[in-house]
C-alpha positions, 0 to 999 in steps of 0.5 A: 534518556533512554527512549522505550516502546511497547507493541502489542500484536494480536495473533489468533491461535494457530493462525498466522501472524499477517499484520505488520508492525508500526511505531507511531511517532509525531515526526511522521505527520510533521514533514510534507511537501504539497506536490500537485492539485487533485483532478481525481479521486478513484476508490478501489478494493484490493484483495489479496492473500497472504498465505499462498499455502492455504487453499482455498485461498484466504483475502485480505481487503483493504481500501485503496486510493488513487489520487490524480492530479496534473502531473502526479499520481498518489496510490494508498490505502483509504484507511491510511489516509482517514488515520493520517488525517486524524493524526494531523488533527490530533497533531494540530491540537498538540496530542500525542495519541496517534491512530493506528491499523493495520492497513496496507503501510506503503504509498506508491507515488508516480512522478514525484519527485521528478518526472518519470519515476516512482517513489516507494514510502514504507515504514517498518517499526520505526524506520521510514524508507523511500525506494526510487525506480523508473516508471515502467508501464506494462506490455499490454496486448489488447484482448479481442471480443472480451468486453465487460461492463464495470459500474455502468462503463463498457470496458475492454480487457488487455493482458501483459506480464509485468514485474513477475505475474501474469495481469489481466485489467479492464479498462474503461475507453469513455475515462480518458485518464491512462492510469490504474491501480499500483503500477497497472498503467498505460491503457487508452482509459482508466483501469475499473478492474485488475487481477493476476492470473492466479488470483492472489491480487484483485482490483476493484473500482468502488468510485470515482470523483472530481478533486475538490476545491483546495484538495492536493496530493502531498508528499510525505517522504522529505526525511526518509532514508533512501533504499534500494530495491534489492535492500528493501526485498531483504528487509521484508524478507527479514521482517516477515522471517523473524518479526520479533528477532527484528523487532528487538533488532530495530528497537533494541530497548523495546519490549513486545507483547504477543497476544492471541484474540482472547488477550492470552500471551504468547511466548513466540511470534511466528513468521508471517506469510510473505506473498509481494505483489512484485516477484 
């Protein structure tokens, strides 16, 4: 049986396409592995820009979450994982209605699934990928005399070039956990506050809490192919060059229909702005 998917990504006019495309299926809520018990819980605001050819800048947000726990950390956004846990409950009744949005696709998990590396898990239309590397804490060179006060916490600043910008975060000594948001670690306290040096990403903490009884940090990448770094760089490139060339690449029995916010077709999709956070 032939097996057909229909996408409908919606684009203002004259804007930009910025969301990126996903297939939904149930195998993505079928196959994880329990990893470690959840300490903590840290919320945070990611901003971030697209399109660095526009000024003054332009942000998008998302709600990211950093989950703690023994051995390993889980990084994702917040309103992934409210999608994620409305699938598996739809999954546990038998549907096949999934949730969908357009929140930040990837999740950065750290040491797992060995000690000392860095798992990637994206998935670009259908297909679901786990990128591996070393852990590699940031340089960081502590700030004198620049201090700053983040929910109610007396924080310090420290500055380091890490993978390709110029970083600045603000950490707080009285939370003894040496973590952050993304790959922003390796501070004597928990990083409240990031942000590169030409503005493009910002991190904010919106809240911290103790795991709960029975919270874990479960890992969902058993079955995704493993790529490279470099492969996966081209693949974004490639994805965010020609969306709908590789669209109907990747899903070569698919159709696609482009709209604008008013529900009009469009007969093309443009390249979408590709700013990563790692250069």
């Amino acid at each position: 049986m032939r097996k057909f998917f229909t996408a409908i990504v919606l684009l203002a006019v004259g804007i930009t396409a910025s969301a990126q495309i996903s297939i939904f299926s149930a195998d993505d809520y079928t196959d994880w592995d329990t990893c470690d018990v959840v300490n903590y819980v840290v919320n945070y605001n990611m901003e971030f820009v697209k399109n660095v050819d526009k000024t003054p800048y332009k942000y998008t947000t998302d709600h990211m979450m950093l989950q703690i726990g023994g051995k390993a950390t889980l990084f994702y956004s917040f309103d992934k994982y409210l999608a994620d846990s409305a699938n598996i409950e739809v999954l546990k009744r038998n549907g096949t209605e999934f949730s969908g949005n357009n929140a930040t696709s990837w999740k950065l998990y750290k040491n797992y699934p060995s000690a000392g590396q860095y798992t990637l898990l994206e998935k670009v239309m259908s297909d679901k990928y786990a990128c591996m590397e070393k852990v590699e804490e940031p340089a960081w060179q502590l700030v004198p005399d620049s201090t700053a006060t983040i929910m109610g916490h007396q924080c310090n600043m420290a500055e380091a070039d890490f993978r390709g910008r110029k970083w600045r975060a603000w950490y707080a000594g009285d939370i003894p956990l040496s973590e952050g948001p993304w790959k922003l670690c390796g501070l004597p306290g928990l990083i409240l506050r990031a942000c590169d040096s030409e503005q493009q990403y910002r991190f904010e903490i919106t809240g911290i809490r103790k795991g709960r009884p029975g919270e874990t940090l479960v890992y969902t990448g058993t079955k995704n192919e493993k790529i490279d770094k470099k492969s996966l760089n081209k693949l974004y490139k490639r994805y965010h060059d020609d969306p709908l060339a590789f669209f109907m690449a990747t899903v070569p029995n698919g159709t696609i229909t482009i709209q604008d916010e008013h529900g009009n077709k469009l007969d093309k999709m443009p390249a979408i702005p590709y700013n990563p956070i790692e250069r």
